[in-house]
PyMOL Python script that loads the backbone (N, CA, C, O; Angstrom):
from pymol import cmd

cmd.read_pdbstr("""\
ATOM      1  N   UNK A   1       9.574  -0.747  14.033  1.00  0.00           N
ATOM      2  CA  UNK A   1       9.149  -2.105  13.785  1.00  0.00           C
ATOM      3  C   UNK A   1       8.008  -2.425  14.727  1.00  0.00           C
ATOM      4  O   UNK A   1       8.105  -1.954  15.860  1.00  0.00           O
ATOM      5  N   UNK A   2       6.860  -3.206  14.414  1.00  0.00           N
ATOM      6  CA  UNK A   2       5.992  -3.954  15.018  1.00  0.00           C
ATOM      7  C   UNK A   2       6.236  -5.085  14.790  1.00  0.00           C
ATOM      8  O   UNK A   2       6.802  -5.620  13.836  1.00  0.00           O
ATOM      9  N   UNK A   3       5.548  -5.690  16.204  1.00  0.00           N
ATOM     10  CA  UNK A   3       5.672  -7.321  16.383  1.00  0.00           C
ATOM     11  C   UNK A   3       4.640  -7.845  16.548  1.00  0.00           C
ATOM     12  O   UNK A   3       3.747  -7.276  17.175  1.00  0.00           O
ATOM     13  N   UNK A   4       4.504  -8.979  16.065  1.00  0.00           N
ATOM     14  CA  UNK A   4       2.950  -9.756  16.239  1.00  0.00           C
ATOM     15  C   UNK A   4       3.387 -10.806  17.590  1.00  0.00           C
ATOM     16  O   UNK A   4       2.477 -11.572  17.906  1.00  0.00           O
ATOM     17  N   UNK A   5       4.459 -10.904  18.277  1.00  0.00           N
ATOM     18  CA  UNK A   5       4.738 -11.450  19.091  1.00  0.00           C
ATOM     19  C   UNK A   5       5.595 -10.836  20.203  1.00  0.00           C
ATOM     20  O   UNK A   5       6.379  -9.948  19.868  1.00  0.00           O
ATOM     21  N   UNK A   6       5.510 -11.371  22.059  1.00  0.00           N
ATOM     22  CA  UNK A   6       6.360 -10.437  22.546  1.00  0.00           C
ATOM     23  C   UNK A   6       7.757 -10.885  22.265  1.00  0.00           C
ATOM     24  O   UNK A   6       8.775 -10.194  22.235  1.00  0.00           O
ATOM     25  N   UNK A   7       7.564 -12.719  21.977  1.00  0.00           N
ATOM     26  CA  UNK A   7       8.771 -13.079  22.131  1.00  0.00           C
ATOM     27  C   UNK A   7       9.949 -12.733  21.048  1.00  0.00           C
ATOM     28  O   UNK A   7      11.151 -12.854  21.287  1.00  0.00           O
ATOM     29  N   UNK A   8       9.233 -12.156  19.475  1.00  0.00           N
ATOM     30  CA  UNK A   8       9.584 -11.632  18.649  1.00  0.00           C
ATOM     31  C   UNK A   8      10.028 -10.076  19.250  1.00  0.00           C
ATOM     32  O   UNK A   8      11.198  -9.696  19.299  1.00  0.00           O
ATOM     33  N   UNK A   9       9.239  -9.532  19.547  1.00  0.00           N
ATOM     34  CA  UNK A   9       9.839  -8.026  20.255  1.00  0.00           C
ATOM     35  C   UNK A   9      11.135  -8.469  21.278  1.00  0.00           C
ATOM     36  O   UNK A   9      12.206  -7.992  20.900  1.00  0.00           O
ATOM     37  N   UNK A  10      11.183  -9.024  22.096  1.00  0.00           N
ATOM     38  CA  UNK A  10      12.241  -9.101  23.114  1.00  0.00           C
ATOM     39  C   UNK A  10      13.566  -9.468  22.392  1.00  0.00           C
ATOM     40  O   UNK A  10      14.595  -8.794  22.431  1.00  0.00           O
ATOM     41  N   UNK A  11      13.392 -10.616  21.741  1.00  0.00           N
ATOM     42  CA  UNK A  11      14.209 -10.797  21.067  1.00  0.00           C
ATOM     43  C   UNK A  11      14.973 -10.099  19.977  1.00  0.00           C
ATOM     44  O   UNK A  11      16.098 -10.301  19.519  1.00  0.00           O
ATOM     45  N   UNK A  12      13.966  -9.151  19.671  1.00  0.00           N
ATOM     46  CA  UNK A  12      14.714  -7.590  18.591  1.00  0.00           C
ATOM     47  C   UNK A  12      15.256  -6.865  19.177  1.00  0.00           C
ATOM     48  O   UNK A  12      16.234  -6.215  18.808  1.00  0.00           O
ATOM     49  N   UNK A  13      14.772  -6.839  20.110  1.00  0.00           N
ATOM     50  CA  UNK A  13      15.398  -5.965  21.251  1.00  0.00           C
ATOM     51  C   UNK A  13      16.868  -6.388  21.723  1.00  0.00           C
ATOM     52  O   UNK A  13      17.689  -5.489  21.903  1.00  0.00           O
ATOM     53  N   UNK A  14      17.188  -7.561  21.904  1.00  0.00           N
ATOM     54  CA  UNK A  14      18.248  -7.736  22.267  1.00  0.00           C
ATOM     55  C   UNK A  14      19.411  -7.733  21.152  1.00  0.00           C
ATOM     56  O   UNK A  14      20.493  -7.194  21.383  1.00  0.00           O
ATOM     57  N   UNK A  15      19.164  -8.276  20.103  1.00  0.00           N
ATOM     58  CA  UNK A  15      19.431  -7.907  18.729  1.00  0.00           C
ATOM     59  C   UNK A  15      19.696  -6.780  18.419  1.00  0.00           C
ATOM     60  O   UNK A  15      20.870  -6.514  18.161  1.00  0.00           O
ATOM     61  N   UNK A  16      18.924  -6.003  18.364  1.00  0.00           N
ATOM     62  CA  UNK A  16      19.012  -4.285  17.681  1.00  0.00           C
ATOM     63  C   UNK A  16      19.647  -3.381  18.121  1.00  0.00           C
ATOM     64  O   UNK A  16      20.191  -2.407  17.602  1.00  0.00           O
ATOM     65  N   UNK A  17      19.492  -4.017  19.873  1.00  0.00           N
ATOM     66  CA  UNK A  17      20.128  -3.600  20.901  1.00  0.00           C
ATOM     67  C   UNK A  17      21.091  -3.364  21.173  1.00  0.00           C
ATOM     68  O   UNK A  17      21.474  -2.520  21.982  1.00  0.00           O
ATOM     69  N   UNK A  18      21.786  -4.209  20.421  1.00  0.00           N
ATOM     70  CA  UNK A  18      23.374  -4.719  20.122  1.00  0.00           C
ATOM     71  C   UNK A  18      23.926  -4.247  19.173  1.00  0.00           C
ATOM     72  O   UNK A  18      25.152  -4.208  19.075  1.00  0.00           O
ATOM     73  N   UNK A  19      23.091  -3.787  18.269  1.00  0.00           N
ATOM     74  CA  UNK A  19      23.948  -3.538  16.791  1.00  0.00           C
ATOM     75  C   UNK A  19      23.614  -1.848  16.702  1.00  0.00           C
ATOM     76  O   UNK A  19      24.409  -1.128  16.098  1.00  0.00           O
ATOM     77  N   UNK A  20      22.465  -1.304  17.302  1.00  0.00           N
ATOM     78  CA  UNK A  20      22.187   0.179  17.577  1.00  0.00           C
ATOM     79  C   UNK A  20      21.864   0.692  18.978  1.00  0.00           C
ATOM     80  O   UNK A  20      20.947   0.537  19.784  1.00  0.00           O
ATOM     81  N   UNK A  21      22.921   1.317  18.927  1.00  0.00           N
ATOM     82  CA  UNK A  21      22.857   1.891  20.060  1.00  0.00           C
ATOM     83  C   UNK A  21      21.418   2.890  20.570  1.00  0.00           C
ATOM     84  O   UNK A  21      21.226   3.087  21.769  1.00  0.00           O
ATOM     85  N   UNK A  22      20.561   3.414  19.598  1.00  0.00           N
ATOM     86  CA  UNK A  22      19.463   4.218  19.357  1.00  0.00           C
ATOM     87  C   UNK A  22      18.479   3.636  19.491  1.00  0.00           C
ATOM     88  O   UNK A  22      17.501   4.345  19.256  1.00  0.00           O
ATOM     89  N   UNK A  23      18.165   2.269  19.870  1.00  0.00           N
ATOM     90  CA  UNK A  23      16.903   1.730  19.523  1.00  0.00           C
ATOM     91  C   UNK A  23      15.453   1.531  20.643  1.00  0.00           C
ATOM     92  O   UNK A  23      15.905   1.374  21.777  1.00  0.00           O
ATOM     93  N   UNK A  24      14.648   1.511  20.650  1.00  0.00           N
ATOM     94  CA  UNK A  24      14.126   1.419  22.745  1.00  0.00           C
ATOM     95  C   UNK A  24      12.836   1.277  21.748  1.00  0.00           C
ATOM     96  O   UNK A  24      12.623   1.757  20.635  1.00  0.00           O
ATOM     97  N   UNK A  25      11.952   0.302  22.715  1.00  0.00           N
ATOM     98  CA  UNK A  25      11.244  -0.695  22.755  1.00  0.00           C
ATOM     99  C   UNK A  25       9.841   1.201  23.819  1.00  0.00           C
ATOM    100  O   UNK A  25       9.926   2.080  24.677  1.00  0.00           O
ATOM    101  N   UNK A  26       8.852   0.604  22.773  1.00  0.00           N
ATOM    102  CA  UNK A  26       7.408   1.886  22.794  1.00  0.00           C
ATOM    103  C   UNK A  26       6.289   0.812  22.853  1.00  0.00           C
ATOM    104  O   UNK A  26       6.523  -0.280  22.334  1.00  0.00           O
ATOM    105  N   UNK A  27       5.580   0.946  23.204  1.00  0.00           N
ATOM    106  CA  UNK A  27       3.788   0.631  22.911  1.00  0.00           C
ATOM    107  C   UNK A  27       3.830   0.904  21.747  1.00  0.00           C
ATOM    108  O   UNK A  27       4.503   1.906  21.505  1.00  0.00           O
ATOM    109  N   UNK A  28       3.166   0.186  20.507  1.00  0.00           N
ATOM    110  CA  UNK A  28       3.005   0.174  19.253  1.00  0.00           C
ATOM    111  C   UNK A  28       1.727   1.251  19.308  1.00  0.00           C
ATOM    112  O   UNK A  28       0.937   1.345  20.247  1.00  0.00           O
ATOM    113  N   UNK A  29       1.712   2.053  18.059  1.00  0.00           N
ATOM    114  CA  UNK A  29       1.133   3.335  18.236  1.00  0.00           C
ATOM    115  C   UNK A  29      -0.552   2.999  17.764  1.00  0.00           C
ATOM    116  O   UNK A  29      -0.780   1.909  17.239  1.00  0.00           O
ATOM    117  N   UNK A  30      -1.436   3.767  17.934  1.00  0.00           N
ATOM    118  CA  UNK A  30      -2.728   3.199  17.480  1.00  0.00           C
ATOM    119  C   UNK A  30      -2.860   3.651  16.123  1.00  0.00           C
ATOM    120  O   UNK A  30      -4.015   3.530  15.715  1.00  0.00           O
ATOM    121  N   UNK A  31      -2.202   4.042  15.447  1.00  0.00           N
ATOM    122  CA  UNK A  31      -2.057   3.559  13.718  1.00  0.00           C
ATOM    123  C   UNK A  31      -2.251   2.700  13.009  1.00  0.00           C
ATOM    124  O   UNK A  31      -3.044   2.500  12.089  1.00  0.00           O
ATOM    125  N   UNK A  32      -0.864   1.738  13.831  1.00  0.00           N
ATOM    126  CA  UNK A  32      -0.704   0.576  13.589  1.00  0.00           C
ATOM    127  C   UNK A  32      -1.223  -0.563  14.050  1.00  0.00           C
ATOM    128  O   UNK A  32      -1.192  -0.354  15.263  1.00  0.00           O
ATOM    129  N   UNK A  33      -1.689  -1.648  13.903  1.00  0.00           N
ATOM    130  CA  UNK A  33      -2.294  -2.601  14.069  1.00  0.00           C
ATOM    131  C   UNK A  33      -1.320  -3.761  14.053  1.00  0.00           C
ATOM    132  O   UNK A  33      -0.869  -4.099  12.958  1.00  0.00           O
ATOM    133  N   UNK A  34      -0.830  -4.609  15.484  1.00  0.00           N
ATOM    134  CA  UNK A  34       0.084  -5.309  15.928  1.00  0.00           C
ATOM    135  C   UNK A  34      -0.305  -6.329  16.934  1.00  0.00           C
ATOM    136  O   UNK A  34      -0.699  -6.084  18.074  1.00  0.00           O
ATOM    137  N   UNK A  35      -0.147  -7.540  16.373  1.00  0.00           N
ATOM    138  CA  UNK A  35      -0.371  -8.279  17.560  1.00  0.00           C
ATOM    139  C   UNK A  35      -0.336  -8.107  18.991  1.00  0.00           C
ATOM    140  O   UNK A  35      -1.277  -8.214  19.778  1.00  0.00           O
ATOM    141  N   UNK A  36       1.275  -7.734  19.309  1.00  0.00           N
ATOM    142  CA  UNK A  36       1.687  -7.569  20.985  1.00  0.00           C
ATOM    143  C   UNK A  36       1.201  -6.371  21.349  1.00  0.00           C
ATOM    144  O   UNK A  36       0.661  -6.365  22.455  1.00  0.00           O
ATOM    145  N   UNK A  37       1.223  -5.411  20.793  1.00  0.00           N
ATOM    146  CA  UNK A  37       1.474  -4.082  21.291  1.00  0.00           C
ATOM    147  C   UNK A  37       2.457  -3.355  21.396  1.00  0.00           C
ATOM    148  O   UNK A  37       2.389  -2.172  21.728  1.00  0.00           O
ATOM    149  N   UNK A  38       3.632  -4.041  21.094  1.00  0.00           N
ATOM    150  CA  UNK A  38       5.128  -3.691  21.387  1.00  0.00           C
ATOM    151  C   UNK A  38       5.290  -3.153  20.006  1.00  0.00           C
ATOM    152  O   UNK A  38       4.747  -3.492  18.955  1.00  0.00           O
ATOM    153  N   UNK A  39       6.181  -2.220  20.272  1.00  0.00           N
ATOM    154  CA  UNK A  39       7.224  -1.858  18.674  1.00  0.00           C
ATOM    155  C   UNK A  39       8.748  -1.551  19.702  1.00  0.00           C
ATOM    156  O   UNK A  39       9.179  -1.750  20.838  1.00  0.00           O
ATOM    157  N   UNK A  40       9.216  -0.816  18.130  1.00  0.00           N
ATOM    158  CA  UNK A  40      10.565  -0.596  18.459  1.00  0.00           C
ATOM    159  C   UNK A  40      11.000   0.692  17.535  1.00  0.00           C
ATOM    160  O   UNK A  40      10.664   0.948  16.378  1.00  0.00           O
ATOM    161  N   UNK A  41      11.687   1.270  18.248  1.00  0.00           N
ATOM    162  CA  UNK A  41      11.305   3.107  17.634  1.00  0.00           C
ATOM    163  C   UNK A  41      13.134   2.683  17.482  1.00  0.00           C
ATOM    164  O   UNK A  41      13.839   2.223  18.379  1.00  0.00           O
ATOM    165  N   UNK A  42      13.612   3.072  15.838  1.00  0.00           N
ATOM    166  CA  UNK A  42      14.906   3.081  16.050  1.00  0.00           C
ATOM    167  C   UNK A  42      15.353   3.991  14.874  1.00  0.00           C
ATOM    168  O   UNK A  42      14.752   3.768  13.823  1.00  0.00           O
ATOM    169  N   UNK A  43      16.356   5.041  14.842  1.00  0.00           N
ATOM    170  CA  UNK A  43      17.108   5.722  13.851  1.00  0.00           C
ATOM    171  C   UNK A  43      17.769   5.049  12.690  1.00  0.00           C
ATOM    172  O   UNK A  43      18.320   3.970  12.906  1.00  0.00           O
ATOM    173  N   UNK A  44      17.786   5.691  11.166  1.00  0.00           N
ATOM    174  CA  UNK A  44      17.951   5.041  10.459  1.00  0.00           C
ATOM    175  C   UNK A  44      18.578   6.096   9.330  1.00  0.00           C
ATOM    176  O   UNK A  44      18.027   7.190   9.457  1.00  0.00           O
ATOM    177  N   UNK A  45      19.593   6.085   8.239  1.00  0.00           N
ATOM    178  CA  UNK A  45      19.805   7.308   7.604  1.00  0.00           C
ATOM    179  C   UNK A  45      18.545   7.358   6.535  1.00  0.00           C
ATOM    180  O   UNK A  45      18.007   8.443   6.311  1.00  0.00           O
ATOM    181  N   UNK A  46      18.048   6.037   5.821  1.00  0.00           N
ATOM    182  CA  UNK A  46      17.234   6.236   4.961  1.00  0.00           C
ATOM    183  C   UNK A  46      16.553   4.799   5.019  1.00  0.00           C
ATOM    184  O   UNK A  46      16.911   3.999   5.884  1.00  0.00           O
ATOM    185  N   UNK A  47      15.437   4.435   3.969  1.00  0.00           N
ATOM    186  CA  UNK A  47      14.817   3.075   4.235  1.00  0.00           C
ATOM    187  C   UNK A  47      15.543   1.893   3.975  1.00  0.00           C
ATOM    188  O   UNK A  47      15.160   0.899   4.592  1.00  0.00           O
ATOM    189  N   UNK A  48      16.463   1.771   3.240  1.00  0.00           N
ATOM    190  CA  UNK A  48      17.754   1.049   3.115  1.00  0.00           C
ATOM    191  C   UNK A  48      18.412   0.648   3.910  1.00  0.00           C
ATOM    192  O   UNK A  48      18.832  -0.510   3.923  1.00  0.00           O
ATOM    193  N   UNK A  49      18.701   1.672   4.919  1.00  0.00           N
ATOM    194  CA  UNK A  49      19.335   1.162   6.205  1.00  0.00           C
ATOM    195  C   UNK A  49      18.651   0.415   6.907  1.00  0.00           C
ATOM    196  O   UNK A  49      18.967  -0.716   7.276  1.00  0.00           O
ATOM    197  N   UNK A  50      17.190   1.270   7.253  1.00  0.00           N
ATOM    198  CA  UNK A  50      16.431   0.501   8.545  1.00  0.00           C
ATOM    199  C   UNK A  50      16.361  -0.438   7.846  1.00  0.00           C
ATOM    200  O   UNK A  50      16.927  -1.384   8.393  1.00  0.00           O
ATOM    201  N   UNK A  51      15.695  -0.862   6.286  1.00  0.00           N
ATOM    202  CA  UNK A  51      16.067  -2.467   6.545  1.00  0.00           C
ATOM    203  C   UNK A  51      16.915  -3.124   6.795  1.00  0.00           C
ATOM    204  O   UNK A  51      16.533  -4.220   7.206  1.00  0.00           O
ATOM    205  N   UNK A  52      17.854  -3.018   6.757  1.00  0.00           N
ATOM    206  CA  UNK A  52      18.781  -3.734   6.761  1.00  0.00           C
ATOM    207  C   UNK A  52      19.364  -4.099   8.459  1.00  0.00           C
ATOM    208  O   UNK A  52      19.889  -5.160   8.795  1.00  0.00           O
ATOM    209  N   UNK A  53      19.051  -2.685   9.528  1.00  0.00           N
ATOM    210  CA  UNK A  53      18.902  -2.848  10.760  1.00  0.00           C
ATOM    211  C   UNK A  53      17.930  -3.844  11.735  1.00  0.00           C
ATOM    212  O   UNK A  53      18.160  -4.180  12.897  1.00  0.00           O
ATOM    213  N   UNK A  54      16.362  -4.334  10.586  1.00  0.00           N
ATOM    214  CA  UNK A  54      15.541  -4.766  10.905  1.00  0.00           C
ATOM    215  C   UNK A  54      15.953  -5.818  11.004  1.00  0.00           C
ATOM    216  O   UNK A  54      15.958  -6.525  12.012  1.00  0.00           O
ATOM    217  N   UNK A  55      16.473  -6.119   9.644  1.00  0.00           N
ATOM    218  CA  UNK A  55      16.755  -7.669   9.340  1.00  0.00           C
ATOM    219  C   UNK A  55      18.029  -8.652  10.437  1.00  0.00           C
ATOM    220  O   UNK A  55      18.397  -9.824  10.528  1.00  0.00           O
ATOM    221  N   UNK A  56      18.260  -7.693  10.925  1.00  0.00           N
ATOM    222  CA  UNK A  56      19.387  -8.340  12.422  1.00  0.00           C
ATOM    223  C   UNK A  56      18.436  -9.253  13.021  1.00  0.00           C
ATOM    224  O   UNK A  56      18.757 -10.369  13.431  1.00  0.00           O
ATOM    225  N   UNK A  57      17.212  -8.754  13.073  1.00  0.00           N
ATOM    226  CA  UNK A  57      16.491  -9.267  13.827  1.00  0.00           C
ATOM    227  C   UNK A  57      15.841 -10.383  13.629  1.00  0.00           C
ATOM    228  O   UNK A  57      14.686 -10.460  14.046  1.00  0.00           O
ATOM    229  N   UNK A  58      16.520 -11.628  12.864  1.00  0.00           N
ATOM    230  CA  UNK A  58      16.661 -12.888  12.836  1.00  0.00           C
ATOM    231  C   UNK A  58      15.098 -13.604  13.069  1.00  0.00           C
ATOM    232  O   UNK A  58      14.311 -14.169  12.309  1.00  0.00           O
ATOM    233  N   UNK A  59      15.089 -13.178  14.913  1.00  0.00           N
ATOM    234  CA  UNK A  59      13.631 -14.043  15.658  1.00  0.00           C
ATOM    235  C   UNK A  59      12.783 -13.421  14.986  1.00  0.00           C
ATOM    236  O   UNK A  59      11.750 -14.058  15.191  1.00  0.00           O
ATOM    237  N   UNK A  60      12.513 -12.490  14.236  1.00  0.00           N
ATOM    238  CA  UNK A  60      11.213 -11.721  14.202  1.00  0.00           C
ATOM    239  C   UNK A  60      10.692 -11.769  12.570  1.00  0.00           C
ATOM    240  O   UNK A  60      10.033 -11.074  11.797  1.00  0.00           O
ATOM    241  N   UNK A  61      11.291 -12.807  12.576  1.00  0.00           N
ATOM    242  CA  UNK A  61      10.784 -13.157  10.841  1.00  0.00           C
ATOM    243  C   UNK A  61       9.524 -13.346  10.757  1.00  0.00           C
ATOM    244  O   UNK A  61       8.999 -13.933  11.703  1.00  0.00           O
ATOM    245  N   UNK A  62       8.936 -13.045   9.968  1.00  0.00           N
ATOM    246  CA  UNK A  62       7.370 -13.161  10.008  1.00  0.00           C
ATOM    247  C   UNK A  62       6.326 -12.990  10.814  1.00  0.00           C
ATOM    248  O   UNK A  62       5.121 -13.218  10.706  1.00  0.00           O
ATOM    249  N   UNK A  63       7.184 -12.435  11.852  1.00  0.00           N
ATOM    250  CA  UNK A  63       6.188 -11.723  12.862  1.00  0.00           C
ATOM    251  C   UNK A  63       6.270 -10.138  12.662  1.00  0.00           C
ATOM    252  O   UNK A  63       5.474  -9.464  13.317  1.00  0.00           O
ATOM    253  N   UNK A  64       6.885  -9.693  12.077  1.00  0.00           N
ATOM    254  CA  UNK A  64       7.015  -8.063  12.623  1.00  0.00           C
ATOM    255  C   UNK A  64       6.922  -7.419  10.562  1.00  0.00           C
ATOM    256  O   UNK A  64       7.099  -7.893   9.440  1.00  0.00           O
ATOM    257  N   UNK A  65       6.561  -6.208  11.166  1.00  0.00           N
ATOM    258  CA  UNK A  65       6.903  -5.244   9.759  1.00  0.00           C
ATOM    259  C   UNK A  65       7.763  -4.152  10.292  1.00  0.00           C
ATOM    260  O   UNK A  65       8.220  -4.126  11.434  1.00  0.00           O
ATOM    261  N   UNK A  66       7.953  -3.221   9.337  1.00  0.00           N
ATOM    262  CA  UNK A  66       8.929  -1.793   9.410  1.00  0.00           C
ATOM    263  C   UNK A  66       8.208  -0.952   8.914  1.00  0.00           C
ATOM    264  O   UNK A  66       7.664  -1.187   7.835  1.00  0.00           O
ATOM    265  N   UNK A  67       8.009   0.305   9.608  1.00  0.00           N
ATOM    266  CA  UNK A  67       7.363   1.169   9.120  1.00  0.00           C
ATOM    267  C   UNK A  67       8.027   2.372   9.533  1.00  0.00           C
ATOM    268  O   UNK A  67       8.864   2.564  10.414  1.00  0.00           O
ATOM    269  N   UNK A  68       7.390   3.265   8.579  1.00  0.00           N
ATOM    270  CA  UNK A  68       8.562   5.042   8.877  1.00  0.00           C
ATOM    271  C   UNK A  68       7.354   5.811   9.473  1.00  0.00           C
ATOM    272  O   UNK A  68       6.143   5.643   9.333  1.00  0.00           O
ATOM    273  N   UNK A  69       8.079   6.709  10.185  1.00  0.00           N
ATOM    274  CA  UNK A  69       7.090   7.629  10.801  1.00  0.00           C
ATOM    275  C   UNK A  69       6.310   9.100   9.884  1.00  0.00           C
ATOM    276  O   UNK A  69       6.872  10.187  10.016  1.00  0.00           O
ATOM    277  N   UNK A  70       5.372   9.033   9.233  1.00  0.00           N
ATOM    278  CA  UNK A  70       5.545  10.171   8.613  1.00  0.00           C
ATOM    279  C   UNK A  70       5.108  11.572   9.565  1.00  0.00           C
ATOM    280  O   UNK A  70       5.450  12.712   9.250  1.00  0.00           O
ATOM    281  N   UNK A  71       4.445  11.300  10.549  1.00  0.00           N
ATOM    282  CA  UNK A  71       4.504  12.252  11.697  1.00  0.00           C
ATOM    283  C   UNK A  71       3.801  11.417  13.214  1.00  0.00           C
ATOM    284  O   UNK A  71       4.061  10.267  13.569  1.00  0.00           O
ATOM    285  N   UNK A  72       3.124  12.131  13.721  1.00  0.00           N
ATOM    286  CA  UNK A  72       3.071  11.463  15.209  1.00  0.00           C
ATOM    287  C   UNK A  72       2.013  10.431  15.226  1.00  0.00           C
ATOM    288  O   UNK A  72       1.756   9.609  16.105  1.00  0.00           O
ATOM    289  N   UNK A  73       1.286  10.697  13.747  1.00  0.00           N
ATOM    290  CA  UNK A  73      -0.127  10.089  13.803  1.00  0.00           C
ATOM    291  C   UNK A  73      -0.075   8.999  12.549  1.00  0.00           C
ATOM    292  O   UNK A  73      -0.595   7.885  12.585  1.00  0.00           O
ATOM    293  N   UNK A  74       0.443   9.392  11.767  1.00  0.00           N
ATOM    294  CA  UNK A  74       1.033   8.639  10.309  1.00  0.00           C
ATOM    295  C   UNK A  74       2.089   7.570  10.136  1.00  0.00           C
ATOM    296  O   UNK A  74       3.244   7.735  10.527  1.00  0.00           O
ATOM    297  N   UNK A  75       1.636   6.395   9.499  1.00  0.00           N
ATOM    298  CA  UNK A  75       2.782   5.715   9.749  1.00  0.00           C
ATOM    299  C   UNK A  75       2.868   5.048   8.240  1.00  0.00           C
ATOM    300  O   UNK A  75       1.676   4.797   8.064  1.00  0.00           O
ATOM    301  N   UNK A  76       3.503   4.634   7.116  1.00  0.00           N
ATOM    302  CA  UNK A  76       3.874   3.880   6.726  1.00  0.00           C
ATOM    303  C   UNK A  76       4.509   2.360   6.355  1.00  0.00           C
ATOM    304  O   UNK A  76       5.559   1.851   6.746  1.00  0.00           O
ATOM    305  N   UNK A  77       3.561   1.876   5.529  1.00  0.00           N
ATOM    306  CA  UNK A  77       4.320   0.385   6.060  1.00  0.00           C
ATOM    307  C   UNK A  77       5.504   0.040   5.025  1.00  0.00           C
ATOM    308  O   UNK A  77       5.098  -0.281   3.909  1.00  0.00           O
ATOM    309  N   UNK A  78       6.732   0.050   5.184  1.00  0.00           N
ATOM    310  CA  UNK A  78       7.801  -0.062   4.400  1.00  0.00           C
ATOM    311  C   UNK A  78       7.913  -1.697   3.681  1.00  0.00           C
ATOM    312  O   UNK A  78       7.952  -2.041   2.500  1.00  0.00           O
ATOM    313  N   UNK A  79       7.935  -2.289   4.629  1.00  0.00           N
ATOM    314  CA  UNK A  79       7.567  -3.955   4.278  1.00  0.00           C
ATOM    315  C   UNK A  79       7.420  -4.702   5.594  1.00  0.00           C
ATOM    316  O   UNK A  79       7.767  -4.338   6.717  1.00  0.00           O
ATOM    317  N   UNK A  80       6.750  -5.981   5.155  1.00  0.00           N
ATOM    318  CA  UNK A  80       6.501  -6.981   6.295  1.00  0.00           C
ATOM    319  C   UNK A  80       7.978  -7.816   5.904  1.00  0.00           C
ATOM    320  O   UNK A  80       8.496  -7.933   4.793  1.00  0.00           O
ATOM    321  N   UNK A  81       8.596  -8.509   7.642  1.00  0.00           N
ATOM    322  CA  UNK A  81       9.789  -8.821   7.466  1.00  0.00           C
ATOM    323  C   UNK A  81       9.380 -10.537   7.909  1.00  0.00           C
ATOM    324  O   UNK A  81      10.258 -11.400   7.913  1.00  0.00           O
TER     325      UNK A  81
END
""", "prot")
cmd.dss("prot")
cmd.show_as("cartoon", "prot")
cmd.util.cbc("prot")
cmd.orient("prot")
């Protein structure tokens, strides 16, 4: 996930934090294009899940998207949340 806000990132963080144990807070990658700079790198079985992991994240409505990694340089945008 990227955030267009930190207070949106912190707040996922504490959120996601809670509900996945896997989740930790990265510098948003230069792929992606993000307000804060912040993302959030978290495990998921398929895109179904991570949304549904995203969507915990309440504060970060309309600030953040989800995207999958397709390798170190590639990113996908799954949807804006």
């Amino acid at each position: 996930m990227a955030f267009e806000s930190t207070h949106a990132a912190m707040a996922s963080e504490a959120a996601l934090g809670a509900a996945h144990a896997h989740a930790a807070m990265i510098p948003t990658p230069r792929a992606i294009s993000a307000g804060c700079g912040m993302s959030m790198r978290f495990d998921a079985e398929d895109d179904a899940a991570a949304g549904m992991l995203a969507r915990v994240c309440v504060d970060a409505r309309g600030l953040s998207a989800l995207y999958r990694e397709m390798s170190k340089t590639e990113f996908e945008l799954l949807e804006k949340l």
